[in-house]
N, C-alpha and C positions, 0 to 999 in steps of 0.2 A: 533905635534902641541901642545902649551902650550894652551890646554883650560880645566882647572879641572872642567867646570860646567857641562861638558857632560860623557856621560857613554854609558855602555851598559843596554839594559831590559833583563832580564830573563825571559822567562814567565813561569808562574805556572802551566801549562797547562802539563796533563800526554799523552801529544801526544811525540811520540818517533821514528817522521819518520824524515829519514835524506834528506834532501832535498841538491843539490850540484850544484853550475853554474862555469863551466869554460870557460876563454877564452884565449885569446893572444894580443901582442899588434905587429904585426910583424915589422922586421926593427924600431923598435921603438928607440934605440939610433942613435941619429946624427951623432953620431965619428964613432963607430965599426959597429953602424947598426944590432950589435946585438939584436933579440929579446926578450920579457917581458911575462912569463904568469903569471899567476894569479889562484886562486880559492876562492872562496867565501862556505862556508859548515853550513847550518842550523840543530838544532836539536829539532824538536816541535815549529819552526818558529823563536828560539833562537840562534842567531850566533858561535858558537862555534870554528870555525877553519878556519884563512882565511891566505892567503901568495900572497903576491906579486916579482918575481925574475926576475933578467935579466939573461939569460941563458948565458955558456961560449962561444956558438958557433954560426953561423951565418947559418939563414936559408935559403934555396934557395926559397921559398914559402909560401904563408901565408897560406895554407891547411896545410905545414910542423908544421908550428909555433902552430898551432889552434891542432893538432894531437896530439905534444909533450905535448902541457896542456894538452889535458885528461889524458895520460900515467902519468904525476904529480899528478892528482886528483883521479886517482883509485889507486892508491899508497894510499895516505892519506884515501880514502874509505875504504882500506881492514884494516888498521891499526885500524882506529876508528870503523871498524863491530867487528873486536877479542876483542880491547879495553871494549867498552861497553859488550859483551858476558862476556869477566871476571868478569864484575862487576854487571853480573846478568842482563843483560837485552839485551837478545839477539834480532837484525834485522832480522826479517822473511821476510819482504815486499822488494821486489826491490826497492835499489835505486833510484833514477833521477837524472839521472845528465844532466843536462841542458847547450847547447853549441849554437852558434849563427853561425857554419858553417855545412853547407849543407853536402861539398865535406867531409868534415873530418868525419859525421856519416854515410855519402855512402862508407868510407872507413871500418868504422866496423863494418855494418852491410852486406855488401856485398865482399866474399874472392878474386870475381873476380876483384875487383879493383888492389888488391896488386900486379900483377905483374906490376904494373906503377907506384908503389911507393918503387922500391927499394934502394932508396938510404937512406930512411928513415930507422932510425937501426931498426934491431929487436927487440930490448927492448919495443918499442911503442906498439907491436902488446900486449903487457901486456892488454894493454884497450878491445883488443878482447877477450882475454882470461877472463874477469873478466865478458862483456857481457854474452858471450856462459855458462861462468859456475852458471848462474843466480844470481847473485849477485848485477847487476847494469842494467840500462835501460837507453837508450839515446835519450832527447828527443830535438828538436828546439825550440830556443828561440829567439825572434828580439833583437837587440842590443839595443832597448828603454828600456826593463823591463827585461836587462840583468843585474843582481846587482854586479857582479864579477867588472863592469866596474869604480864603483868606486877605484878602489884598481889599477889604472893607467892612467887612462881618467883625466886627470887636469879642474879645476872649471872654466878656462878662455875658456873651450870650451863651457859654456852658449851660444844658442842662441839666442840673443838677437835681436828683434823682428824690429831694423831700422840696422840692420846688421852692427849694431858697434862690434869692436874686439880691446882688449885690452891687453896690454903684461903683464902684470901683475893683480893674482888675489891672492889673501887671505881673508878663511874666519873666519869673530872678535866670538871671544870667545864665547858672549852672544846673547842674544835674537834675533836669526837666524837669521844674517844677515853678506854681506858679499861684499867686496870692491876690484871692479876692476879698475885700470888705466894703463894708460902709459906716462911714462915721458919723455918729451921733454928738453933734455940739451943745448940745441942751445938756447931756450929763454927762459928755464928755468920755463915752462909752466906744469900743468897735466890735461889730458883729463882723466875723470873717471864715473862709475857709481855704486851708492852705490844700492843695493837689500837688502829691507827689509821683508822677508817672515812670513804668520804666523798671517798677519791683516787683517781685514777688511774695506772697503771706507770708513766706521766711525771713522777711525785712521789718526792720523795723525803720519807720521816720519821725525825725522831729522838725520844729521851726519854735523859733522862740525870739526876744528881746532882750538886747542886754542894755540897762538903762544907764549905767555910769561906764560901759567899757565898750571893747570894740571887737572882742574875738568871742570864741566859747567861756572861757572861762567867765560867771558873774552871770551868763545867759538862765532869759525864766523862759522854761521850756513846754512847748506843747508834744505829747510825745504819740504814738499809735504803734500797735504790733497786734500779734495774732496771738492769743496766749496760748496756755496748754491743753484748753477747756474748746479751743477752737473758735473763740471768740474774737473779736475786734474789740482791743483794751484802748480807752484812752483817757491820759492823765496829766499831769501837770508833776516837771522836773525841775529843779533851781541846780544849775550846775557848779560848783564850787571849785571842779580842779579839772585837770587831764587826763587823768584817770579815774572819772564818773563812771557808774554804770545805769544812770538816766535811774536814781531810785527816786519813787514817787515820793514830793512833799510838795508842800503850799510857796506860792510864788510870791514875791514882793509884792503884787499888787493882785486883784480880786479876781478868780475866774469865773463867774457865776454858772457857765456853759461850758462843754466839753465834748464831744462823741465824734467818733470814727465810723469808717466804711471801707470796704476794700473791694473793688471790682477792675477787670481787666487791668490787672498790672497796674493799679493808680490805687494809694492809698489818699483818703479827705477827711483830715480832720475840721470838724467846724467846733467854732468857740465863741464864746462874749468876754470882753477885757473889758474892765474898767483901766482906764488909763491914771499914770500916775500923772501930778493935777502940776499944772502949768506948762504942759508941752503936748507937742503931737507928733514932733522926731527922733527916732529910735533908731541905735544900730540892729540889724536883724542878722539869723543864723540861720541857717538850714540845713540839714546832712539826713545820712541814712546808712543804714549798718544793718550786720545778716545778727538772726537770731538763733542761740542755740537751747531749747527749750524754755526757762522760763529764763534766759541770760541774755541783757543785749547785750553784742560782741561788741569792741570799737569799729568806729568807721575806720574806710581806708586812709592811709597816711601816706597817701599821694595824687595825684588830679587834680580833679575839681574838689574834691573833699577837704582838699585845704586851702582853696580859694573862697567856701560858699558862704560869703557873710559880705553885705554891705547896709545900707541903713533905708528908710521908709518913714516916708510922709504921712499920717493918714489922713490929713486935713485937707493936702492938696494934688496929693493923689503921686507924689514922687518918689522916686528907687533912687538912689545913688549906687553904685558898685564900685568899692575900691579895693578887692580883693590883694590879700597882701604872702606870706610865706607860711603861714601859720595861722591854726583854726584851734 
């Protein structure tokens, strides 16, 4: 993902305990069906080591699937316990390594399972071996506050709350937020919903399209805020200059759909565009500004607030960001 505003934290903190979550994603390719594991490895709460792989071979089970991750994650465990020991700072404390199936740690902590998993190679039992010789400890985790799951699980599996589904998501560069739709080539339509994360009801957000330019000015806007009435207003803004105050009027092209939500700090607007006819690429805009009763204030005029615009595929599911000095 082209997004250079994000990063990783380091923490400064002299904690030195490795924390480890595996999982799998089984039969996870469509074609081969081959499976996907994953590991996600903390050091002091600091990420340090994570992998995503679709395996060469096809599993008969998702206990198999779920089994072969650990065996890839106490690999990587024993390398980074010798690693850090060279470099002076040896792991005294058990491991954790944190896994979301049941069957797979009844399989290593109890020897009587194994005569029912023989078709699983012997190299796997590696993850008992590293259990028994105290090194690691296996603990459950639900697949909510499973973090490995980012590193497979795709954003369009949001659940979204009137049980819309969307075939397409990608999230924009800046001020967390992130656009889901699906595109209709039969009438040349997109159903979408943009999530803006990270406000509060005293915010207002937009996102919109600007079809002949490339910043805000010229943008057809979708907008959402909290009115005065306590509601979740949401409407449609054409923006004409720089000093707009997002007044409501009709867009260049058809809105047929409209409506807002606001929960945990994440405003959603969802909408239906008719697209204007011989394209499906658009520059796009996004921001968000405080509200003071029924007024949206301007955004800020520095950050990310005048980076957040770059442009959107809908046909092929593409973002470009070429955020420039001015919004």
């Amino acid at each position: 993902m082209n997004a250079p505003a994000q990063g990783i934290l380091l923490s400064a903190s002299f904690d030195l305990s490795l924390l480890v979550y595996s999982d799998s994603d089984w039969a996870a390719c469509a074609v081969s069906r081959r499976f996907v594991t994953r590991f996600y490895i903390t050091l002091g709460g600091s990420p340090i080591s994570w992998k995503s792989k679709k395996q060469p071979i096809v599993s008969l089970s998702s206990v198999e699937a779920e089994y072969r991750a650990l065996r890839m994650v106490v690999t990587e465990v024993f390398w980074l316990t010798r690693l850090l020991g060279d470099l002076g700072l040896p792991i005294s404390a058990l491991v954790s390594i944190f896994c979301n199936s049941q069957a797979a740690l009844h399989i290593d902590k109890n020897p009587m399972f194994h005569e029912r998993i023989k078709h699983i190679e012997v190299d796997c039992h590696y993850v008992r071996d590293g259990l028994h010789s105290g090194l690691i400890s296996l603990q459950f985790v639900p697949s909510s506050a499973h973090h490995a799951d980012m590193l497979t699980k795709p954003l369009h599996a949001f659940a979204f709350r009137n049980n819309q589904t969307f075939a397409t998501c990608n999230p924009l560069p800046l001020l967390n937020s992130v656009l889901h739709w699906s595109y209709h080539p039969e009438n040349h339509t997109v159903d979408l919903a943009y999530r803006h994360r990270g406000v509060t009801d005293s915010d207002w957000v937009a996102w919109g399209l600007n079809i002949n330019g490339a910043r805000m000015v010229g943008a057809q806007c979708l907008v959402a805020f909290k009115n005065s009435s306590g509601q979740i207003q949401a409407y449609t803004a054409p923006i004409a200059n720089y000093v707009t105050q997002l007044r409501q009027g009709s867009l260049s092209f058809n809105v047929p759909r409209i409506e807002a939500e606001f929960s945990n700090n994440e405003y959603i607007i969802f909408a239906s565009l008719e697209l204007p006819s011989g394209r499906t690429s658009f520059n796009q805009v996004w921001q968000n500004g405080q509200v003071s009763g029924q007024a949206l204030q301007a955004h800020s005029q520095s950050g990310d607030n005048l980076r957040s615009f770059g442009s959107v595929d809908f046909a092929t599911g593409q973002l470009g960001n070429d955020g420039g000095s001015r919004v």
